[in-house]
C-alpha positions as CSV (number, residue, x, y, z in Angstrom):
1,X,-162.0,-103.0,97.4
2,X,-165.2,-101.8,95.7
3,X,-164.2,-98.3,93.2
4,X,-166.2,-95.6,93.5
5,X,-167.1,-93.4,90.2
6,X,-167.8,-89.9,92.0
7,X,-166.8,-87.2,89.7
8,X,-163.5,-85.1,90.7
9,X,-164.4,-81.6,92.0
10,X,-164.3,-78.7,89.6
11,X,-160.6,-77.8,91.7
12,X,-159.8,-81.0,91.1
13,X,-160.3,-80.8,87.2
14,X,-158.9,-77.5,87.0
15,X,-155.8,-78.8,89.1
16,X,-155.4,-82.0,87.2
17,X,-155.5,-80.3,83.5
18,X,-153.0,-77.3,84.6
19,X,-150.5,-79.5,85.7
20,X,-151.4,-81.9,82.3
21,X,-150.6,-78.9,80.1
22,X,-147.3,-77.7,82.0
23,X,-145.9,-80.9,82.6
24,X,-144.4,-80.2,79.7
25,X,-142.0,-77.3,81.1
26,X,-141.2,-78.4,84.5
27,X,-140.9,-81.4,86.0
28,X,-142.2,-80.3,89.0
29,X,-145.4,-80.1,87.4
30,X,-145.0,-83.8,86.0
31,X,-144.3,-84.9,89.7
32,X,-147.5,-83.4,91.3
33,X,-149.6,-84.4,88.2
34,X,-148.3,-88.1,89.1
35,X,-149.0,-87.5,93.0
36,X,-152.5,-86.0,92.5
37,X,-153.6,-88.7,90.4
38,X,-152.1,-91.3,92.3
39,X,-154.3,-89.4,95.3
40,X,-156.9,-89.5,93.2
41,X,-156.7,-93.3,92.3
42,X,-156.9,-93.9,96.5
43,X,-160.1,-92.1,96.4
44,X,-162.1,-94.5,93.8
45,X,-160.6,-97.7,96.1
46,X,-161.5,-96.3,99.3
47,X,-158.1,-95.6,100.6
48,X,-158.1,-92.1,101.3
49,X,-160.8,-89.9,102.1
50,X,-162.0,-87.1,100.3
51,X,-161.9,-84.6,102.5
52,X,-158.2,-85.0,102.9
53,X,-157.8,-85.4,98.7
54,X,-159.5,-81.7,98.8
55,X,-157.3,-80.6,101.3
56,X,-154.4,-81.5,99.1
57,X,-155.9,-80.1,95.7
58,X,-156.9,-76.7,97.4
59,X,-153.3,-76.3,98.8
60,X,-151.5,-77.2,95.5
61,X,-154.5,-74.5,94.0
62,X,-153.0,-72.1,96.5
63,X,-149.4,-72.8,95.7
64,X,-150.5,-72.0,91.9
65,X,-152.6,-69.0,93.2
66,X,-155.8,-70.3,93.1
67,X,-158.7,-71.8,91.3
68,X,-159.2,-68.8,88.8
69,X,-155.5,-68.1,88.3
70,X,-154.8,-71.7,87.3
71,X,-157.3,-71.6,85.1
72,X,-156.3,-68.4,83.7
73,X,-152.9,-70.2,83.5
74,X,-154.0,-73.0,81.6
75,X,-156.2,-71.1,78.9
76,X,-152.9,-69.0,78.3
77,X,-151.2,-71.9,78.2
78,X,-153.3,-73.3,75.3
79,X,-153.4,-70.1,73.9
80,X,-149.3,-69.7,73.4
81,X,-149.3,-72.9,72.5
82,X,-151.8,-73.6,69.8
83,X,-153.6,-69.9,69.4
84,X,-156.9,-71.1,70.4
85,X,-159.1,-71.9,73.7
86,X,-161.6,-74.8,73.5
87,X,-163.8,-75.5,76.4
88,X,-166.2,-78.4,76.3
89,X,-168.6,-79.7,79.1
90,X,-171.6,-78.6,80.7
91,X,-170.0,-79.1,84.6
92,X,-168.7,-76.5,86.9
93,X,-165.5,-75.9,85.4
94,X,-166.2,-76.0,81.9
95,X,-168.5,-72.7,82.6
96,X,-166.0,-71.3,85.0
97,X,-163.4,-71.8,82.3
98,X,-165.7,-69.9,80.0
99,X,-166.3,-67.2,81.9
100,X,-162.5,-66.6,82.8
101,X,-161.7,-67.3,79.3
102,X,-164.6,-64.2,78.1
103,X,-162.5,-62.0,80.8
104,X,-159.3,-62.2,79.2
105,X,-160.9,-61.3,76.1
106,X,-160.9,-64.8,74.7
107,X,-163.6,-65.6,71.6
């Protein structure tokens, strides 16, 4: 089985680290965090294809109302939590997560 080392989509990343942060709360969160990654883990062996790993991150994105409102969700998660918003990175969501973050009036 020969891995892979493609880069999971912005969806994917905002997906994986909303469910990271409200694990936490629920664990109905901690059980799709474990399926996604496990999903994602098929991916780099070349067991499932990616079409159908973006098919299940884009209806778990729907379930949570979408890419911007989980991201939303996750910056006011950090927010309540430790009173600050750090984005790092230069890739898709990183900037998407700064713009969203500049919208809710976030410094």
């Amino acid at each position: 089985m020969e891995k892979t080392t493609e880069k999971p989509s912005a969806q994917a990343k905002a997906l994986s680290l909303f469910l990271m942060a409200y694990k936490t709360k629920d664990n109905a969160y901690k059980e799709k965090s474990k399926r996604i990654n496990r999903l994602y883990d098929l991916i780099k062996t070349n067991e499932l294809d990616k079409e159908e790993y973006d098919k299940e991150v884009n209806n778990m994105l729907d379930l949570y109302g979408g890419y911007e409102k989980v991201i939303e969700k996750t910056i006011q998660y950090y927010l309540d939590k430790t009173g600050e918003w750090k984005s790092r990175g230069e890739d898709q969501y990183a900037e998407d997560a700064k713009k969203i973050a500049k919208k809710m009036g976030v410094k």
